[in-house]
C-alpha positions as CSV (number, residue, x, y, z in Angstrom):
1,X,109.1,103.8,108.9
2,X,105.5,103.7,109.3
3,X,103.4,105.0,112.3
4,X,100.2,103.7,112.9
5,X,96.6,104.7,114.5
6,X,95.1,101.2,114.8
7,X,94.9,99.9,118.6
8,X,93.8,96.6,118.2
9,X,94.5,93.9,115.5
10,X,93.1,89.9,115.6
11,X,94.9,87.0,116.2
12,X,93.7,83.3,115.7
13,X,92.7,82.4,119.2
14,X,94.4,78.8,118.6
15,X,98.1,79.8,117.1
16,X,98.2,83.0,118.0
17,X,99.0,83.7,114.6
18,X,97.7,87.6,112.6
19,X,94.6,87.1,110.7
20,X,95.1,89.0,107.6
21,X,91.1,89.4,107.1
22,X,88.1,89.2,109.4
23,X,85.0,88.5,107.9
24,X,81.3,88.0,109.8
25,X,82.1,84.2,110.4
26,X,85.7,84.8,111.9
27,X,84.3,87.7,114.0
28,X,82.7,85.2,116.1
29,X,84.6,82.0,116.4
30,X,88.2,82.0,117.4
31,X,89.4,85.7,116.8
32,X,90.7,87.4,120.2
33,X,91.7,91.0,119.4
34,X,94.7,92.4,120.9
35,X,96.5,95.5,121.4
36,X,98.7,97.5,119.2
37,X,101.6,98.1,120.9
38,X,104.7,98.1,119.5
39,X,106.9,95.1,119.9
40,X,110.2,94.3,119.0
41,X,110.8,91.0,117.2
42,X,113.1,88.5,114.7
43,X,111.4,87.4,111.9
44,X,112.4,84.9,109.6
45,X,110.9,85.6,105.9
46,X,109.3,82.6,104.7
47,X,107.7,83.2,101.2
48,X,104.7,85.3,99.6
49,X,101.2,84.8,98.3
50,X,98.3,86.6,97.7
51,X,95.7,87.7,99.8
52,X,92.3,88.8,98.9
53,X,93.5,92.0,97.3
54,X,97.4,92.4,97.5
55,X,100.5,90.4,97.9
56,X,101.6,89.6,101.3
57,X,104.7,88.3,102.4
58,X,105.0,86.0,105.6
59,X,106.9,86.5,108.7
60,X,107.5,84.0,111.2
61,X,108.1,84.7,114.7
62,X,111.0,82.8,117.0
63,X,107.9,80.8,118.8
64,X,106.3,80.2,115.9
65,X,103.7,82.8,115.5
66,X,103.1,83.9,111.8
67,X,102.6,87.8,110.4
68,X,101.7,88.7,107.3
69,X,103.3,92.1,105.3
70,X,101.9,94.4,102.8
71,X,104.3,94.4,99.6
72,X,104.9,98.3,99.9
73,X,105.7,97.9,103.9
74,X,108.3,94.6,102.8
75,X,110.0,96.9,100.4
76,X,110.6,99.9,103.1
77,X,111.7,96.8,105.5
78,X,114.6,95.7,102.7
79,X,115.4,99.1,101.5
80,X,116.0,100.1,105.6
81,X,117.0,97.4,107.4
82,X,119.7,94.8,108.0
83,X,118.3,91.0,106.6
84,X,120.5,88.4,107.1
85,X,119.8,84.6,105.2
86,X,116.1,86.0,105.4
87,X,116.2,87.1,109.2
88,X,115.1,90.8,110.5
89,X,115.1,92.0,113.9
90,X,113.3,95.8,114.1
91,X,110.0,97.0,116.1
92,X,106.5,96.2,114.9
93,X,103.2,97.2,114.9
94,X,100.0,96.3,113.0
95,X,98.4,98.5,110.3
96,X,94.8,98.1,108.7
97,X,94.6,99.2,105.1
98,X,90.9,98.5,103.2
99,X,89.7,95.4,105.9
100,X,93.5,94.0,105.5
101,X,95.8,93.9,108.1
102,X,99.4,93.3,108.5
103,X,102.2,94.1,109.9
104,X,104.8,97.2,110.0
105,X,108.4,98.4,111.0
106,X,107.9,101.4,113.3
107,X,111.7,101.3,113.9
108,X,114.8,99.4,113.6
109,X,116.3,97.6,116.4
């Protein structure tokens, strides 16, 4: 289980939803930056892609709000915790790696 330093991540003003990557446009329309605080969730895994350097899986929220995962952090999550027909429940939190972001298991539920 990871442990992170970061103490504020951005979220998509509109949806509410991770952004996975700020760049200088996003910086100033429509990102709101919020704490890190750990949170406890269910997830529902809803596929992968890739993202501008590494393969991300997606996470969707019970209301609808969507994470993304860094492939190493999704393997801990399967090696370490109960998934049933694709759904997790544990305590998050958001890590930066490079100018990526996504998000973490900081403990099981």
């Amino acid at each position: 289980m990871a442990k992170t330093n970061l103490t504020e991540y951005p979220v998509d003003r509109k949806t509410r939803d991770l952004l996975g990557y700020v760049d200088g446009w996003s910086e100033r329309e429509g990102v709101d930056w919020l704490p890190n605080d750990p949170f406890t969730e269910t997830f529902q895994v809803m596929g992968y892609g890739r993202g501008r350097s590494s393969i991300k899986f997606m996470l969707v929220a019970e209301d609808g709000r969507r994470y993304e995962m860094f492939a190493k952090d999704f393997t801990e999550l399967v090696m370490t915790s109960e998934i049933s027909a694709g759904v997790v429940t544990g305590t998050f939190q958001v890590v930066k790696r490079g100018q990526n972001y996504g998000l973490v298991r900081v403990e099981p539920c």
